[in-house]
Each structure stands twice: as structure tokens, then as C-alpha cells.
N, CA, C and O atoms as a GROMACS GRO file, in nm:
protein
  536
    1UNK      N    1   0.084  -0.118   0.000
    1UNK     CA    2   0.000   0.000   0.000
    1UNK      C    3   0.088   0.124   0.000
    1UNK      O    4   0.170   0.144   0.090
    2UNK      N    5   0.072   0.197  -0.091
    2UNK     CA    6   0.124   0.332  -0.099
    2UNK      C    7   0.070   0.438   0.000
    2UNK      O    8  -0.051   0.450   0.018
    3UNK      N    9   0.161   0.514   0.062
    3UNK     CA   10   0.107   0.644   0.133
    3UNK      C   11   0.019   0.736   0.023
    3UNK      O   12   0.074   0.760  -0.085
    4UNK      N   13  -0.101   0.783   0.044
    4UNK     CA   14  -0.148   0.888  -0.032
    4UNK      C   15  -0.106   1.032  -0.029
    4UNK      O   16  -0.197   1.112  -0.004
    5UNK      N   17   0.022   1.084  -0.051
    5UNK     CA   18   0.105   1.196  -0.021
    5UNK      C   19   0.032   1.288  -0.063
    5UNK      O   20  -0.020   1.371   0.012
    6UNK      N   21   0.011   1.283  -0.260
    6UNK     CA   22  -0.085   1.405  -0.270
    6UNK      C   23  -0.248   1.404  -0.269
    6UNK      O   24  -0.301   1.495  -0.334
    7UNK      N   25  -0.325   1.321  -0.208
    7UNK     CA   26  -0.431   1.390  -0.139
    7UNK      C   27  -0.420   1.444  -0.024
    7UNK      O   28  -0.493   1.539   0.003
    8UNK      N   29  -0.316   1.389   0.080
    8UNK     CA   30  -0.318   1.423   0.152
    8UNK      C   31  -0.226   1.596   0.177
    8UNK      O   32  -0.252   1.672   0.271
    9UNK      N   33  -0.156   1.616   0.106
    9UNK     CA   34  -0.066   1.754   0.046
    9UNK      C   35  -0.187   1.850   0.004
    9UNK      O   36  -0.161   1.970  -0.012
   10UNK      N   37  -0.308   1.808  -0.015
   10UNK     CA   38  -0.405   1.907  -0.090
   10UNK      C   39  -0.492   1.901  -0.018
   10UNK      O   40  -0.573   1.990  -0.045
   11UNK      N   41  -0.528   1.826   0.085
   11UNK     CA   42  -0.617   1.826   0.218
   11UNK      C   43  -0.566   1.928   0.311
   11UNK      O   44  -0.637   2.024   0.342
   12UNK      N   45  -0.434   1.910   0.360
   12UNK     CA   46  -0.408   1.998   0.434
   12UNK      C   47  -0.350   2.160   0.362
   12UNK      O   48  -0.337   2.267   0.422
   13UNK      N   49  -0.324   2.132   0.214
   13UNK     CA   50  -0.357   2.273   0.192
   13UNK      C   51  -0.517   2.372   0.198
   13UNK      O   52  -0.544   2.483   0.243
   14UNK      N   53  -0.588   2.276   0.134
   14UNK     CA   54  -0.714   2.284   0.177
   14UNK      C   55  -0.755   2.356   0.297
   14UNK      O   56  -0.828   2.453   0.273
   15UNK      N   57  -0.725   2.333   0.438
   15UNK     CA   58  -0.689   2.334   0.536
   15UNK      C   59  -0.635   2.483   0.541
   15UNK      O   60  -0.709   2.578   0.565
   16UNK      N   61  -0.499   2.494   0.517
   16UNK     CA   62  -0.452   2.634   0.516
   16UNK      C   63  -0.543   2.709   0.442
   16UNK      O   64  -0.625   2.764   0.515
   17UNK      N   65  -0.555   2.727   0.342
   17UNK     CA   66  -0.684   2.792   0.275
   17UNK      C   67  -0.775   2.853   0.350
   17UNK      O   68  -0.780   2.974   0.368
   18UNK      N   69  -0.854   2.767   0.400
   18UNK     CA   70  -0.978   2.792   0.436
   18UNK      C   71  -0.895   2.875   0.612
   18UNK      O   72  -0.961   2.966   0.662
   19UNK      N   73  -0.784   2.840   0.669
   19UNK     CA   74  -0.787   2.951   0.807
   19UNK      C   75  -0.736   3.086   0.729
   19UNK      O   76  -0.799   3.190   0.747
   20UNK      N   77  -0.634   3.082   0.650
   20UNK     CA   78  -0.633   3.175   0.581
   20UNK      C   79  -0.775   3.327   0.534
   20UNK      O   80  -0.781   3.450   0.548
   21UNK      N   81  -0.864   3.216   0.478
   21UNK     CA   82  -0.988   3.335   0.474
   21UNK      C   83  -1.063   3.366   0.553
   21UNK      O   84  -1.142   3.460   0.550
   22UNK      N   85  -1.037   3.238   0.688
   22UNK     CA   86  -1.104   3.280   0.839
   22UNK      C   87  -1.076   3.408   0.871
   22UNK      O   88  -1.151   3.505   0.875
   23UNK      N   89  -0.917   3.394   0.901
   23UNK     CA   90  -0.896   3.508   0.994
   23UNK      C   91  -0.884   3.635   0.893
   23UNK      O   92  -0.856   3.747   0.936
   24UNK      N   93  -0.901   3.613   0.782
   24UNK     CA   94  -0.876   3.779   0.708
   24UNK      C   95  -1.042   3.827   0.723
   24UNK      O   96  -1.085   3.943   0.725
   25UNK      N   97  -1.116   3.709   0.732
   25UNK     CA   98  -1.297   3.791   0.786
   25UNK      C   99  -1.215   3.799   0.932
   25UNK      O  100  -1.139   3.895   0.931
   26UNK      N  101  -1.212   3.739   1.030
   26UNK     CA  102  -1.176   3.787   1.180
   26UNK      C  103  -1.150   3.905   1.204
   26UNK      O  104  -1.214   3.981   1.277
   27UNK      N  105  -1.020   3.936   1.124
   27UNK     CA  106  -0.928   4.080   1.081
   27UNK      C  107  -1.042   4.171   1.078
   27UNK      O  108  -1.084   4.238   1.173
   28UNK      N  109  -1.099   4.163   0.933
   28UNK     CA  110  -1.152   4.273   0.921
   28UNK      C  111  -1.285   4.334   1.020
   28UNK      O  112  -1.331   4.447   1.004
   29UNK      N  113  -1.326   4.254   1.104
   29UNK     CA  114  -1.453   4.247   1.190
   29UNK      C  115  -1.373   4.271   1.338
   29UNK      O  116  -1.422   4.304   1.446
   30UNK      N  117  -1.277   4.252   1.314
   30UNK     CA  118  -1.180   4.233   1.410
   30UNK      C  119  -1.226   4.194   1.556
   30UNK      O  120  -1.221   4.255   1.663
   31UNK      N  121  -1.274   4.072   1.520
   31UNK     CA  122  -1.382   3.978   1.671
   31UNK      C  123  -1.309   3.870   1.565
   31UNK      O  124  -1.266   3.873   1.450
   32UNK      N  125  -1.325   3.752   1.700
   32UNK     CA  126  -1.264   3.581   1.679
   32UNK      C  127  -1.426   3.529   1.651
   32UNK      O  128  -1.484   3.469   1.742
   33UNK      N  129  -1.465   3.543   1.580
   33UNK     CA  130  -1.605   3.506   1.506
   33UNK      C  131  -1.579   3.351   1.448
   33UNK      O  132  -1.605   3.254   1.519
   34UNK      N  133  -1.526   3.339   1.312
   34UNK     CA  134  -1.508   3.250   1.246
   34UNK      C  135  -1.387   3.158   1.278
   34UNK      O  136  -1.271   3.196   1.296
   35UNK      N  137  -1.446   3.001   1.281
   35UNK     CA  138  -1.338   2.914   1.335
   35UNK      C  139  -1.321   2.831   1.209
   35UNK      O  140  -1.381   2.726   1.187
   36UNK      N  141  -1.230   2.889   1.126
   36UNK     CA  142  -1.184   2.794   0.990
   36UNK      C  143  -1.133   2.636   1.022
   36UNK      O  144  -1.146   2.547   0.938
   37UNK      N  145  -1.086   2.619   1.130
   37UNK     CA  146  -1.017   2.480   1.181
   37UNK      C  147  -1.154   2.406   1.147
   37UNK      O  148  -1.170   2.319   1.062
   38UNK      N  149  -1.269   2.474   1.253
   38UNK     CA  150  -1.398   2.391   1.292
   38UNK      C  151  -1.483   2.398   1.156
   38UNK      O  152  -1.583   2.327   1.166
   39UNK      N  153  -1.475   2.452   1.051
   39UNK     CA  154  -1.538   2.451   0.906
   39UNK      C  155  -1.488   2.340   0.874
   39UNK      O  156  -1.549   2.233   0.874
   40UNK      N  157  -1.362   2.358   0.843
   40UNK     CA  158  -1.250   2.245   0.785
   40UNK      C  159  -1.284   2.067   0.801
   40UNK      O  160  -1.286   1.968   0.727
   41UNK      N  161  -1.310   2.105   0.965
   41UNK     CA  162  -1.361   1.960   1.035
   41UNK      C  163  -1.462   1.907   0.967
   41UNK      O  164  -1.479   1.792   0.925
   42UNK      N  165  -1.539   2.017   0.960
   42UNK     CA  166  -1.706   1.945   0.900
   42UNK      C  167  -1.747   1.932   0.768
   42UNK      O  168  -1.842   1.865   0.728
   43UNK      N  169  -1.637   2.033   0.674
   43UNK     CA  170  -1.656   1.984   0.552
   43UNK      C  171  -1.539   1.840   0.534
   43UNK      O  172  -1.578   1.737   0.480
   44UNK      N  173  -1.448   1.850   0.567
   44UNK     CA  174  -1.394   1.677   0.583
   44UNK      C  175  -1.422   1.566   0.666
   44UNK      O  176  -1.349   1.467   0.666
   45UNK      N  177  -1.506   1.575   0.726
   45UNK     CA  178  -1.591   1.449   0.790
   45UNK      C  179  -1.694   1.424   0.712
   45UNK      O  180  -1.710   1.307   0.676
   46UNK      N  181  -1.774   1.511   0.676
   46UNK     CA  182  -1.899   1.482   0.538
   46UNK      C  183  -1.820   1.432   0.412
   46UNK      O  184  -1.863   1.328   0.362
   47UNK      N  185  -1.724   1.484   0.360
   47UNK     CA  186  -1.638   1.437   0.258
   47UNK      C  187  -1.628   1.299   0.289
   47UNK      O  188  -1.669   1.205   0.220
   48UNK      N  189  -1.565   1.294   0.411
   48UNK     CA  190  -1.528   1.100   0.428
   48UNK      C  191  -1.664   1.022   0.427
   48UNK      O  192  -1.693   0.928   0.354
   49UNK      N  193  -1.724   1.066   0.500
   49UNK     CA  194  -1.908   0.990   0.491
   49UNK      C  195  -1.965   0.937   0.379
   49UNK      O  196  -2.011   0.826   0.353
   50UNK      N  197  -1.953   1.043   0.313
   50UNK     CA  198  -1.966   1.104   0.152
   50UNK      C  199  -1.886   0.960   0.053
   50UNK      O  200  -1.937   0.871  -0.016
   51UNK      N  201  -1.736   0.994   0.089
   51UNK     CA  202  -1.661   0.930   0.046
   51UNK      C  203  -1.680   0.725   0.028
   51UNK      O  204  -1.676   0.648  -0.068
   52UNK      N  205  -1.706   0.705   0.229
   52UNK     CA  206  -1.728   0.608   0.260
   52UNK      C  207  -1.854   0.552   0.177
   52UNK      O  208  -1.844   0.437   0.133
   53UNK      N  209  -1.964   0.619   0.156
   53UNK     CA  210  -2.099   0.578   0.157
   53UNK      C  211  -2.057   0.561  -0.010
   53UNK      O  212  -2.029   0.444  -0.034
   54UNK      N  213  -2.048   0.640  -0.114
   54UNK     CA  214  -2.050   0.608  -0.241
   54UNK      C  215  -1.959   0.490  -0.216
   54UNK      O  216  -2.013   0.383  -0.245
   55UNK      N  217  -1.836   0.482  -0.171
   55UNK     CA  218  -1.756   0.317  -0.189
   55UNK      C  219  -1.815   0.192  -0.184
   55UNK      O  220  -1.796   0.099  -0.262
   56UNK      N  221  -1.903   0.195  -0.064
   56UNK     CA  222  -1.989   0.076  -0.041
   56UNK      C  223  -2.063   0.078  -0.121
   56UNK      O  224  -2.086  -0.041  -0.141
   57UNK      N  225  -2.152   0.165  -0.219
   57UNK     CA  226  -2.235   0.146  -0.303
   57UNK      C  227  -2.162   0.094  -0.404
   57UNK      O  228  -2.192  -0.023  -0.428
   58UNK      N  229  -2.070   0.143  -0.476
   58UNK     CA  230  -2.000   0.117  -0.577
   58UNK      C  231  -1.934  -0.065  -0.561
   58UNK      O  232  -1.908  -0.151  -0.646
   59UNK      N  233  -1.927  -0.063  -0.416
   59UNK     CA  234  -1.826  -0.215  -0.400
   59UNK      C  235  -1.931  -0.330  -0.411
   59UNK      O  236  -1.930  -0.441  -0.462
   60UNK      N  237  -2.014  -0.265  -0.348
   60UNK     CA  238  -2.112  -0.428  -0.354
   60UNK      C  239  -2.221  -0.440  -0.458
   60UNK      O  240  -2.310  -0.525  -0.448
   61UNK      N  241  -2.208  -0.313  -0.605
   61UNK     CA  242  -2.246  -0.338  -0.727
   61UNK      C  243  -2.183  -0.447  -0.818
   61UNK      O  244  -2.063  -0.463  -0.836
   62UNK      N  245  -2.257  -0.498  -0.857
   62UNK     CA  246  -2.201  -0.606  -0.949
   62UNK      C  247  -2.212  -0.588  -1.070
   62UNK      O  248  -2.324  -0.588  -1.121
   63UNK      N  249  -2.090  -0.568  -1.151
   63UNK     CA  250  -2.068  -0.459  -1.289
   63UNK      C  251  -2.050  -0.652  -1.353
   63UNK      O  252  -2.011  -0.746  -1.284
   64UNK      N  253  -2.083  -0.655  -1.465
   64UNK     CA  254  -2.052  -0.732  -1.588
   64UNK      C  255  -1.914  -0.701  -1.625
   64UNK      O  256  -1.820  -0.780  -1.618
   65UNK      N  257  -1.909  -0.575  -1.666
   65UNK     CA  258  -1.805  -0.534  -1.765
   65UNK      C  259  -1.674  -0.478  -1.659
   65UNK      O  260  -1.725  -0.442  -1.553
   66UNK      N  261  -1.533  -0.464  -1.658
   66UNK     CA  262  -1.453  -0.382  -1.561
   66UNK      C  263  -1.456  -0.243  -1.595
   66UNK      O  264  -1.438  -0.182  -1.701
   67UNK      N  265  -1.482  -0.212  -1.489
   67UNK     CA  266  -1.480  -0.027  -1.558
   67UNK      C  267  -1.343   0.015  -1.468
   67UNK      O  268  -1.296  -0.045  -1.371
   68UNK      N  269  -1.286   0.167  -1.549
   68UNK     CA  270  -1.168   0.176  -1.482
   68UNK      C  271  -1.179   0.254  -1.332
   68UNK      O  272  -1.092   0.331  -1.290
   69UNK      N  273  -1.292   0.222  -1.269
   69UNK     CA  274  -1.240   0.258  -1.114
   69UNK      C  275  -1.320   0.178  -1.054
   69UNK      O  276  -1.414   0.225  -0.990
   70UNK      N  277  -1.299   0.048  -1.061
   70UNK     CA  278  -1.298  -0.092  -0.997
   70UNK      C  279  -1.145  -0.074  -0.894
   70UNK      O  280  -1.146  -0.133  -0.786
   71UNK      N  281  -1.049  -0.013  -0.923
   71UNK     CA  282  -0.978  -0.038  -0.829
   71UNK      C  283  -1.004   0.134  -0.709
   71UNK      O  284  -0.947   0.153  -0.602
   72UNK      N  285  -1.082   0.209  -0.763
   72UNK     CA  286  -1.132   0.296  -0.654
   72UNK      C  287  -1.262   0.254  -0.527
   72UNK      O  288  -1.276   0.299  -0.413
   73UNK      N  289  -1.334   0.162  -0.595
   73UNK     CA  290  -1.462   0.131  -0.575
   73UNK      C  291  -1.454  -0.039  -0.442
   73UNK      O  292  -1.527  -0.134  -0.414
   74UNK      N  293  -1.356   0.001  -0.412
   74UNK     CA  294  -1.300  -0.121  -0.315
   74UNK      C  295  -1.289  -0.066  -0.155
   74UNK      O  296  -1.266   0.051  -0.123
   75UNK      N  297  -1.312  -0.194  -0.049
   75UNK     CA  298  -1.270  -0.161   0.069
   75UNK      C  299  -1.156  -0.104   0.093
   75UNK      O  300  -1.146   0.011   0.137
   76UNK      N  301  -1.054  -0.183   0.064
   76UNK     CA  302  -0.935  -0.152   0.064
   76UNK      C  303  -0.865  -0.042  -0.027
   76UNK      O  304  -0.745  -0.016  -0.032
   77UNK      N  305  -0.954   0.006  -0.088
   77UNK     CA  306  -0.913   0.132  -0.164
   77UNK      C  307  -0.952   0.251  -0.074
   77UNK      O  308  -0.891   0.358  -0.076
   78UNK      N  309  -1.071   0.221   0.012
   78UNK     CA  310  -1.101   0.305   0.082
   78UNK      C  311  -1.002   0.318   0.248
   78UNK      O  312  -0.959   0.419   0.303
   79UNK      N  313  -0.996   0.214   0.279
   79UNK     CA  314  -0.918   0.240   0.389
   79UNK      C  315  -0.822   0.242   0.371
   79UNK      O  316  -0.756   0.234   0.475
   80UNK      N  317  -0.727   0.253   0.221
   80UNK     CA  318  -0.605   0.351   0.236
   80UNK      C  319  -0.654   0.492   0.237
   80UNK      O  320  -0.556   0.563   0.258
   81UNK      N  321  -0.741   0.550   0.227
   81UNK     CA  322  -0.764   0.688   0.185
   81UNK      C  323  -0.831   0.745   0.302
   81UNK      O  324  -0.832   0.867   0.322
   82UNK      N  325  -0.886   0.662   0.378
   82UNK     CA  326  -0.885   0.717   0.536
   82UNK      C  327  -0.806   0.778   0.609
   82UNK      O  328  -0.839   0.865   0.690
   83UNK      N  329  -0.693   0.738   0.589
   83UNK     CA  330  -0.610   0.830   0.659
   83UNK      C  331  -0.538   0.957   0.590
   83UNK      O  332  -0.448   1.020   0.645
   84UNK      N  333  -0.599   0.989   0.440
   84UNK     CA  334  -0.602   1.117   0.414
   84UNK      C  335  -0.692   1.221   0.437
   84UNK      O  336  -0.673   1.338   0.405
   85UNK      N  337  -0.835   1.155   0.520
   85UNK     CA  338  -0.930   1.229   0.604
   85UNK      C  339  -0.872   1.255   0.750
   85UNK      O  340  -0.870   1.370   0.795
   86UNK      N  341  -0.833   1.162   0.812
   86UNK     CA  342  -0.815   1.120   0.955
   86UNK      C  343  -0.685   1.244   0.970
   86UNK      O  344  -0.692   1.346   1.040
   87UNK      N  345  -0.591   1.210   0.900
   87UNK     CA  346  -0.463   1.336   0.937
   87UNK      C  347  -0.547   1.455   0.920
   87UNK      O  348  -0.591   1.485   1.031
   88UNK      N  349  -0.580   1.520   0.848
   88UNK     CA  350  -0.603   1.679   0.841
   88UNK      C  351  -0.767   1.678   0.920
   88UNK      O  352  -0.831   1.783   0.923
   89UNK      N  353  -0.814   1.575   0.970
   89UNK     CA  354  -0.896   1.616   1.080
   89UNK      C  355  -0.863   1.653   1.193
   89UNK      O  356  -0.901   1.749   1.259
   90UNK      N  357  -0.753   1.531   1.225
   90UNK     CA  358  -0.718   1.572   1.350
   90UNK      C  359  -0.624   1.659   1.380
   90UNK      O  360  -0.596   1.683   1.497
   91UNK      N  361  -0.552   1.727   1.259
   91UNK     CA  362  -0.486   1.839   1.294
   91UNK      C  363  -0.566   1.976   1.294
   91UNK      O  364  -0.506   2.075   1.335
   92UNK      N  365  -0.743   1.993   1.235
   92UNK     CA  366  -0.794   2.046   1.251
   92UNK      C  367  -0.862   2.082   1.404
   92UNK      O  368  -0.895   2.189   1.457
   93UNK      N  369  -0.864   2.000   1.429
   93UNK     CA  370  -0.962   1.973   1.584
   93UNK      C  371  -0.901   1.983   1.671
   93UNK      O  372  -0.954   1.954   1.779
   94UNK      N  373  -0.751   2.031   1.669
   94UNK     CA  374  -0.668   2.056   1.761
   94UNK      C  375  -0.636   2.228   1.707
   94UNK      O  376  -0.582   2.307   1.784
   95UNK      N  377  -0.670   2.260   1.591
   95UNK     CA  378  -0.635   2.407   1.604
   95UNK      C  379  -0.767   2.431   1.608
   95UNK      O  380  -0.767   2.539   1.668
   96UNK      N  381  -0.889   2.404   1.585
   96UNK     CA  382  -1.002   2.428   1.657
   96UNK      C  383  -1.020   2.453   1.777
   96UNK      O  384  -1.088   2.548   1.817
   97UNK      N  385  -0.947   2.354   1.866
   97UNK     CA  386  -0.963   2.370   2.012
   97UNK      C  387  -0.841   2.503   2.045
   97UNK      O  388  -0.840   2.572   2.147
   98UNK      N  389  -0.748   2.512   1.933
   98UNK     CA  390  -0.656   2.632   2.024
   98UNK      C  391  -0.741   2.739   1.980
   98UNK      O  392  -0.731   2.825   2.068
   99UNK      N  393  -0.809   2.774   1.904
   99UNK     CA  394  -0.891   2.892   1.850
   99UNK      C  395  -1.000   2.920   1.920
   99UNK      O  396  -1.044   3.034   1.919
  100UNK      N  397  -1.067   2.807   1.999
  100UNK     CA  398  -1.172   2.834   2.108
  100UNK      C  399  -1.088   2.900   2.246
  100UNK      O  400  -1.119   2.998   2.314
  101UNK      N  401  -1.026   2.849   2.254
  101UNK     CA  402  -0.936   2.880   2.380
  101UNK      C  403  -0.860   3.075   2.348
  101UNK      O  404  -0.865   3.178   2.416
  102UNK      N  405  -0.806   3.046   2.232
  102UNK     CA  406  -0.781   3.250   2.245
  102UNK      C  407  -0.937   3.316   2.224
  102UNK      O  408  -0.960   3.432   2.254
  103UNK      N  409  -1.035   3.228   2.169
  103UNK     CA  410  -1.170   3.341   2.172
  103UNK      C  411  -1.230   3.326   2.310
  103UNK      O  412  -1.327   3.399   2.328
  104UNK      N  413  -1.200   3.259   2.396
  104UNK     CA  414  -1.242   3.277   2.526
  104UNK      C  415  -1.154   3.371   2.603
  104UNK      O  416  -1.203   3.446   2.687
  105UNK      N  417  -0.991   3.370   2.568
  105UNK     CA  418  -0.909   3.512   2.671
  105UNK      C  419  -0.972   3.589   2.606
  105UNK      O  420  -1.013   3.673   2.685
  106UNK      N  421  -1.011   3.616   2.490
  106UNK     CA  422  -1.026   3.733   2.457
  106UNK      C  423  -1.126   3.795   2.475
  106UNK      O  424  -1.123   3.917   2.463
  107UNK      N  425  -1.253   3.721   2.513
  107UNK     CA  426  -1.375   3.766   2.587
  107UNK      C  427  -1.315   3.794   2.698
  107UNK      O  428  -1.337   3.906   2.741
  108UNK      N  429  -1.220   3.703   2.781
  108UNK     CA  430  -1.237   3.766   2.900
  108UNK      C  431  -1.145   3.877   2.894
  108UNK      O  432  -1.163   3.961   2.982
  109UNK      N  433  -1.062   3.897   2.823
  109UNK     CA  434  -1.026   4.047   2.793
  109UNK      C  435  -1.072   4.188   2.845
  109UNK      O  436  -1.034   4.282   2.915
  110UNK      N  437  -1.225   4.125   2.734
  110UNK     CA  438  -1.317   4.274   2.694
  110UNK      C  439  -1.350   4.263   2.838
  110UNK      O  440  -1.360   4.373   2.893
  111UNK      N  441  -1.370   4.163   2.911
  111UNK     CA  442  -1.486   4.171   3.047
  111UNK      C  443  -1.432   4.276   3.156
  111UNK      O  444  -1.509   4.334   3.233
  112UNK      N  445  -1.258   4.299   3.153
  112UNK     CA  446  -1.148   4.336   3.221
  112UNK      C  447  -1.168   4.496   3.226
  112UNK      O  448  -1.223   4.557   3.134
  113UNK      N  449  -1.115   4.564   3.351
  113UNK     CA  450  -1.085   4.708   3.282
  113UNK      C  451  -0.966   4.704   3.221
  113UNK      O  452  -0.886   4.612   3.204
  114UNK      N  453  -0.964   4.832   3.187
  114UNK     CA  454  -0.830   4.860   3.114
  114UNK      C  455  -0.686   4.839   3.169
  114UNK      O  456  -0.599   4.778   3.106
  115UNK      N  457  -0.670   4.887   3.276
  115UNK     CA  458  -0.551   4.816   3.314
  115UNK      C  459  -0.507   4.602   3.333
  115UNK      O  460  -0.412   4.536   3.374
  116UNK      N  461  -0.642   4.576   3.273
  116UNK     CA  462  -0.616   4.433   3.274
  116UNK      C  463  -0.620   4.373   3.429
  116UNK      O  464  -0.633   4.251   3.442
  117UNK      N  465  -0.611   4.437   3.518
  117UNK     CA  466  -0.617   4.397   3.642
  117UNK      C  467  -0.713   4.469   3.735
  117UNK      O  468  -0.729   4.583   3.692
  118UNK      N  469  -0.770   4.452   3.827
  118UNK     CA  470  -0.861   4.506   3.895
  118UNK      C  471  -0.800   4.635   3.958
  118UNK      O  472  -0.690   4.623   4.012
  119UNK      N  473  -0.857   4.750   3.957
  119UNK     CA  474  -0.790   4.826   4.029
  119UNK      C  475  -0.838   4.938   4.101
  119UNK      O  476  -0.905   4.970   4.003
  120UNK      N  477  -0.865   5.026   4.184
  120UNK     CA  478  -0.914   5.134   4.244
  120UNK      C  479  -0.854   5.217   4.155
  120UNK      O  480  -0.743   5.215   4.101
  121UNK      N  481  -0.954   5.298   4.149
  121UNK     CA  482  -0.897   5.488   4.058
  121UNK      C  483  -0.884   5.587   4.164
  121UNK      O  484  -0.985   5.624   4.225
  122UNK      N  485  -0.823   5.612   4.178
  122UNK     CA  486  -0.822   5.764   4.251
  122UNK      C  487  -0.805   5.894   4.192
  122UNK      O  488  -0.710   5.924   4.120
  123UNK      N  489  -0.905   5.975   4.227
  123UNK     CA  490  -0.863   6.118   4.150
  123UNK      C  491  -0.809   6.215   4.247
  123UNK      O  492  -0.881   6.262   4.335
  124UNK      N  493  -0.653   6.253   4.230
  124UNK     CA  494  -0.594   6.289   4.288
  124UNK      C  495  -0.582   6.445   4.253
  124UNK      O  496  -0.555   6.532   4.336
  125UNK      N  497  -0.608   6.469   4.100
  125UNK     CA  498  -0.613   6.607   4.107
  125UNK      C  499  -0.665   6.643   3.958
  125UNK      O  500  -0.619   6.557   3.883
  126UNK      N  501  -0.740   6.732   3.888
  126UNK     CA  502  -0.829   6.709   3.784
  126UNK      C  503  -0.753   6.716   3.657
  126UNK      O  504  -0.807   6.740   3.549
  127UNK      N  505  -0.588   6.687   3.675
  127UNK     CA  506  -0.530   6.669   3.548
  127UNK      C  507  -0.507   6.479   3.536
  127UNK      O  508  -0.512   6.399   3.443
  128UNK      N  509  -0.486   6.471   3.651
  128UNK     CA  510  -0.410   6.355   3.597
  128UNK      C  511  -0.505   6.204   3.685
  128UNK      O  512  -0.608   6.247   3.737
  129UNK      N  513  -0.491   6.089   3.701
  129UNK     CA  514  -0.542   6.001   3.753
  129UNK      C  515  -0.454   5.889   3.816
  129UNK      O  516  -0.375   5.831   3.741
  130UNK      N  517  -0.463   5.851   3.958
  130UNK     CA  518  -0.392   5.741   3.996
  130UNK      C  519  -0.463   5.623   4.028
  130UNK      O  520  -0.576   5.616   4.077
  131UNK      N  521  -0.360   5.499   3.985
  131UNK     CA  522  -0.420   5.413   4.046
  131UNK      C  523  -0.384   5.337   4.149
  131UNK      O  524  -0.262   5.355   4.150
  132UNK      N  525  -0.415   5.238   4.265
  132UNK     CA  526  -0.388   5.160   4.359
  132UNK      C  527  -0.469   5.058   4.330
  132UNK      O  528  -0.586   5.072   4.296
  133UNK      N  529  -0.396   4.930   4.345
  133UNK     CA  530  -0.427   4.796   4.311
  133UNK      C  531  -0.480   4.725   4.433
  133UNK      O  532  -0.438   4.732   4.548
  134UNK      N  533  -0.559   4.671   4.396
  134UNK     CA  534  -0.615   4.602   4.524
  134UNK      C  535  -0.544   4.466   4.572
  134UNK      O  536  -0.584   4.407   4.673
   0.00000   0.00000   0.00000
């Protein structure tokens, strides 16, 4: 069995792609809105489903004649190609989970005052402002 190098080279470009146009919408909205990892996930898990489900149809048809993707239309054609779903999922679902994790500091960011830390204001005199930390 051969490694599937270039589906799998075009999956995970795929992959870059799609965070690529995430975060340039993020950018411009400039909020952690869109999670390209978690798109990525769900259009390549339907792909494999997708993938899986036409195979089995195709494998347990019984053709007369050989057509030339009898050697696509196989179990074993398919579970080499699983793991050109399986890698760029699970490298998705792990930058998914780091992308949930900075859109949660970053809510708690906004929740913060400005000095990022809790702090008493004091107005010490009507030019300027101090603070003391609790």
C-alpha cells in the first residue's frame, strides 16, 4: 500500500486555505467570530461519509463489464484513503480547540478594565489620575 502523499498535500492545503480566509474575515470584523479549523472539520468528515458511503455502493455493485475505477470502488481502496481524512482532521480539531481557547481570553479580555487587572482609581487632582491595586 502506498502512502497517499498528494491527497493528503491538498487536504491539508485545503486546510490552510480555508484559516487563511477565516482570519482575514476575523481581521476585518476584528472579533474571533469565524473558526476555519472547525469549518474544515465538518466539511472533511462529510467528505469522508460522503466518500465512505458512495464506496460501499460502488463495491457491492455487481458490474458485468470492468470499468476503470474498480480499483477505486473497493474496501481496501477506501481504507487507504482514510487516513487522508483522519490526518487533516485531527490536525484540525486541535487548532479548533486552540482557537476556542484565544476566543475565550479574549472575551475575558473585553470583560477586564483597562488596566487588565482590577484596580481602584483615585482622583488625585483634575489633570491627571492614579491608580492603587487592590
Amino acid at each position: 500500500m502506498d502512502f497517499p502523499w498528494l491527497p493528503l498535500a491538498f487536504s491539508l492545503t485545503l486546510l490552510g486555505l480555508m484559516l487563511f480566509i477565516c482570519r482575514t474575515i476575523n481581521a476585518t470584523h476584528r472579533t474571533l467570530r469565524w473558526n476555519g479549523a472547525l469549518l474544515f472539520f465538518a466539511l472533511c468528515f462529510m467528505a469522508m461519509l460522503l466518500d465512505f458511503t458512495l464506496t460501499m455502493i460502488f463495491a457491492s455493485a455487481n458490474f458485468n463489464d470492468h470499468t476503470p475505477y474498480d480499483h477505486l470502488a473497493s474496501r481496501t481502496a477506501w481504507s487507504a484513503r482514510v487516513l487522508t481524512y483522519l490526518i487533516p482532521c485531527t490536525v484540525s480539531l486541535l487548532l479548533a480547540w486552540r482557537f476556542r481557547r484565544r476566543q475565550r481570553l479574549a472575551l475575558d479580555g473585553e470583560r477586564r478594565p483597562r488596566g487588565g487587572h482590577d484596580s481602584l482609581q483615585i482622583q488625585t487632582s483634575p489633570y491627571s489620575q492614579s491608580e492603587l491595586p487592590l
